[in-house]
C-alpha positions, 0 to 999 in steps of 0.5 A: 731605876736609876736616881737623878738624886742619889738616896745618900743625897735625899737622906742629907736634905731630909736630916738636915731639914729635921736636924732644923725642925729639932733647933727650932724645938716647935712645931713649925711651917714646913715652909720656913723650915726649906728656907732656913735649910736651903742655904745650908746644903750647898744645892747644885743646879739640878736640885735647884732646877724645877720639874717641867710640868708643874714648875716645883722646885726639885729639892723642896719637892723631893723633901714633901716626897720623902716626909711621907717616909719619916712621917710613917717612920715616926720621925714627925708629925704634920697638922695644917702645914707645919711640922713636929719632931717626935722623940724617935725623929730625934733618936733617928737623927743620932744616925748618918744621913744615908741611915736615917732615909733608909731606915724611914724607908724601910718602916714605911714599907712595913707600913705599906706592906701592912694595908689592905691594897693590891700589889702595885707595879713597880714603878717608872721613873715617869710614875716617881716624878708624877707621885713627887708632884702630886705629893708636893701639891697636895702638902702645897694646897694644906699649907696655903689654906691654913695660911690664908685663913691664919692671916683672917684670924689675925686681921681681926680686932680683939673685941672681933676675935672673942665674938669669934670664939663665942660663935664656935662655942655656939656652934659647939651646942653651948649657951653663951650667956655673957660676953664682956664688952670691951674694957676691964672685964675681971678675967672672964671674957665669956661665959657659957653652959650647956643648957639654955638657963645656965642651970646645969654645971659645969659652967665654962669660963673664958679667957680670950687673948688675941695677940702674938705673945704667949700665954705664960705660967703668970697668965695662966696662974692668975685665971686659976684665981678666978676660978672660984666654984669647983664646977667650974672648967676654965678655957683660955684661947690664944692666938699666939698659943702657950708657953711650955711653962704655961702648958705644964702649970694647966697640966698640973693644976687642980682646977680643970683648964683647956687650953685652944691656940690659933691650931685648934681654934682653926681645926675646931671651927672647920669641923663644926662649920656647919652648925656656925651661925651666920654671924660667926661665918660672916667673921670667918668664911670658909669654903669645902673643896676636895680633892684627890689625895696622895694615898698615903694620906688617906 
């Protein structure tokens, strides 16, 4: 089957898309990614042109087609439309371009190889653009929703956003038993049990920070101060997530502290959705739609 787009030219886009996911040194939007990258590869016109039926752009598509290969591969990993480097991703990225697609190429049909599904006819040309297609729409749709319900969860006042997280521990089959007002609150914003009575340990303390900074080793070695019974499990939600440092001093602490960003508060509040009481959906409203799913997601 003749390529429109050589694989020596799909393993040029692909690395230096995840040579910008390693520059970058985080977990990011696919999305910023291809805008950061773009400029960058000296795209001619047909890489640049669309696909007739559904108006994806040529390359971007060609980039969510082959991300299922590095994603097999081990090069990466995806959660919510956003991109991770992995360690073998940047040993892969040691290769030249044609080297690194092939080799994800390769492990992915080992994958596929491995699963127990019927041989598939080779496919047309007309069959590889549908898959690019259905590919890019169904990556397309995660990164949108995720992204509609981000912009929510930062529309709302910090006082709205700890109300939110009680809600999720509520919904989660714990007992809040004090939620601070606004003001000077000593470190605990919330505080919550497994029983009704609070008489069961561990007793959950928590810290709530709704603000786009970082959670640092300082904020993070002052809550462990609060901390003063040893039953105690410390929780700190962040919406502007943590810093490595701060992610290594929780690690190594003594005292027992969870840590929840704006990824895992989302992930946690779709799973546990509907035990979410009214006056938590009404904060966050979501709703299930499903869809087929390219079967390399499945």
């Amino acid at each position: 089957m003749a390529r429109k787009v050589p694989i020596e030219r799909v393993g040029e886009i692909l690395h230096a898309v995840l040579t910008e996911l390693k520059r970058v040194g985080e977990e990011t939007k696919i999305k910023d990614l291809l805008n950061a990258v773009e400029p960058k590869l000296g795209l001619n016109d047909y890489e640049l042109g669309t696909y007739p039926k559904s108006g994806y752009v040529r390359w971007r598509a060609i980039v969510h087609f082959y991300s299922i290969d590095c994603l097999k591969a081990g090069y990466i990993t995806k959660s919510g439309g956003r991109w991770k480097l992995t360690k073998a991703g940047e040993d892969a990225l040691k290769q030249k371009p044609a080297e690194f697609i092939l080799g994800a190429i390769r492990k992915y049909r080992e994958w596929k190889s491995s699963q127990p599904v019927a041989q598939e006819p080779e496919q047309t040309a007309e069959d590889t653009e549908e898959a690019i297609v259905r590919q890019t729409a169904y990556e397309q749709a995660i990164e949108q929703s995720r992204e509609e319900i981000e912009d929510r969860i930062n529309s709302l006042g910090p006082y709205e956003f700890q109300k939110l997280v009680a809600e999720l521990l509520v919904g989660m089959g714990y007992f809040v038993t004090q939620i601070a007002e606004p003001g000077r609150d000593g470190g605990i914003d919330i505080t919550a049990y497994r029983d009704p009575l609070g008489i069961s340990v561990p007793r959950v303390r928590v810290q709530v920070k709704h603000r786009e900074q970082k959670i640092d080793v300082k904020e993070v070695r002052e809550f462990q101060s609060v901390l003063r019974n040893e039953s105690d499990i410390g929780l700190i939600v962040s919406s502007g997530g943590f810093t490595g440092g701060a992610q290594t001093e929780v690690r190594l602490s003594p005292k027992h502290i969870e840590m929840i960003d704006s990824d895992r508060l989302i992930d946690l509040w779709e799973q546990h959705y509907d035990k979410i009481r009214e006056s938590g959906k009404a904060l966050l409203p979501l709703v299930k739609l499903s869809f087929l799913a390219p079967a390399e997601e499945q």
